[in-house]
N, C-alpha and C positions, 0 to 999 in steps of 0.2 A: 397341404404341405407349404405353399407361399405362405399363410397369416403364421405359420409357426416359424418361418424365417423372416417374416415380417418383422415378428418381435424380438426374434432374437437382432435383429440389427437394432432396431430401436434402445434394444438393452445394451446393446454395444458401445452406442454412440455416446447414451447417458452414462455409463461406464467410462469411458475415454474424457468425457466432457467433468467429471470429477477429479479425474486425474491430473487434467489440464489445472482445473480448479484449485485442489492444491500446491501444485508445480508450482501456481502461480503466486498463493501464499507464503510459500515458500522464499519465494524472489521476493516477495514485500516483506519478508525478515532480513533478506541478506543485504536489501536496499537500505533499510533501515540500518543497520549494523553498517554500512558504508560510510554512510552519510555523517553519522555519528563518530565514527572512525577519522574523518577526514576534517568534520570539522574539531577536532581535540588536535590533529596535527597541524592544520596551519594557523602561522602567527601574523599573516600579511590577509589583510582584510581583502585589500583591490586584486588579489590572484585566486581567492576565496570566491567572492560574487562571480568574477570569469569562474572559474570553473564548477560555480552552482547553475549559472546559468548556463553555461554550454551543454554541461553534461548532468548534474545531477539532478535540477529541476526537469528533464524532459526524461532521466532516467525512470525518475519518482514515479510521475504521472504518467507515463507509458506504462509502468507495469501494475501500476492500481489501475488504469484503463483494463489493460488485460482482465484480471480481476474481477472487475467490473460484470466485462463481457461474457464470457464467459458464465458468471453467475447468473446475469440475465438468460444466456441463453440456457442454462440448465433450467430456469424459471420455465419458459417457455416450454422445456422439452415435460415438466411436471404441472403442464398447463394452468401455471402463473397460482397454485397452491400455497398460500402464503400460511407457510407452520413459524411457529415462535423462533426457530431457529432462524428460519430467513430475514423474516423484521429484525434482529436483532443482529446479522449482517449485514442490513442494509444502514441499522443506524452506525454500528461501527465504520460502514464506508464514509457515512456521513461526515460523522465526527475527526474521521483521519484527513478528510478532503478540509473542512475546517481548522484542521489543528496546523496542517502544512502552509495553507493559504496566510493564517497568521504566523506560522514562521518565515516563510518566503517575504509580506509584505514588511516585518521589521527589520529583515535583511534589506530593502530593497532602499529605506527610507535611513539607513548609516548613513554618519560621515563619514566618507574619505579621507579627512586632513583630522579628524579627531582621532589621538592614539588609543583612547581607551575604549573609543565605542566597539572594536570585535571584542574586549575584555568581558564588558558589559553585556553583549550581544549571546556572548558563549554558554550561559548558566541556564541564558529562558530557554535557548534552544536546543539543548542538552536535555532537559528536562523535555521538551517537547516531544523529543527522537525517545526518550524513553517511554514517555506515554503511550505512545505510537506502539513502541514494540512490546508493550505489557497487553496493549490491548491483543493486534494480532498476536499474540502466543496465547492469549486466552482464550480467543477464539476456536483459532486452530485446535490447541488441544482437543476443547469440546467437540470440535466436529470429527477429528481425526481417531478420538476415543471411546465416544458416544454414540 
């Protein structure tokens, strides 16, 4: 009787730990969709950086943290079984952790007293938040359909 409740909690956890999982792909669409949202409404560079660095950039990266975790720890709970589906969100974490990191550092290296540089700044990272959400939405679906 214990090893048959044994499993069913294990099955539970890994159950919950997916759910978690998504939840959290989830939030890295809706991040996405923010970020991109916010930067097409402001036209003030310097209130821009403030509020990427206050709140977006640590919004970002705390919920791809999540993400993350989570994923590892389902790794873990599937005693680290790497199927084509895992490598292939692992590289997409890769790739989003890269794609931000060069959005954040041309953010970081604007001028202040240049008017056109947020003009200029707007299009690479427009394009970036889009890449970003084509990938997760391709992801997701796959894992959510498949």
């Amino acid at each position: 009787m214990s090893i048959f409740y044994y499993n069913f909690g294990m099955n539970e956890m890994y159950n919950m730990g997916l759910s978690l999982h998504s939840i959290g792909a989830g939030a890295i669409l809706a991040v996405i969709f923010i970020n991109l949202f916010i930067l097409m409404s402001y036209n003030d560079l310097k209130k821009y950086k403030r509020l990427h660095s206050i709140v977006l950039w640590p919004m970002t990266f705390s919920v791809l943290g999540f993400v993350i975790f989570t994923g590892v720890v389902m790794m873990a709970a599937k005693h680290l079984d790497f199927t084509f589906a895992n490598i292939v969100m692992i590289i997409i974490s890769i790739v989003y952790i890269f794609l931000e990191a060069k959005r954040v550092k041309s953010l970081k290296y604007l001028s202040d007293t240049k008017d056109h540089a947020f003009n200029a700044y707007k299009p690479m990272a427009r394009s970036i938040l889009q890449i970003e959400f084509v990938l997760i939405v391709l992801i997701s679906l796959w894992m959510w359909f498949l």
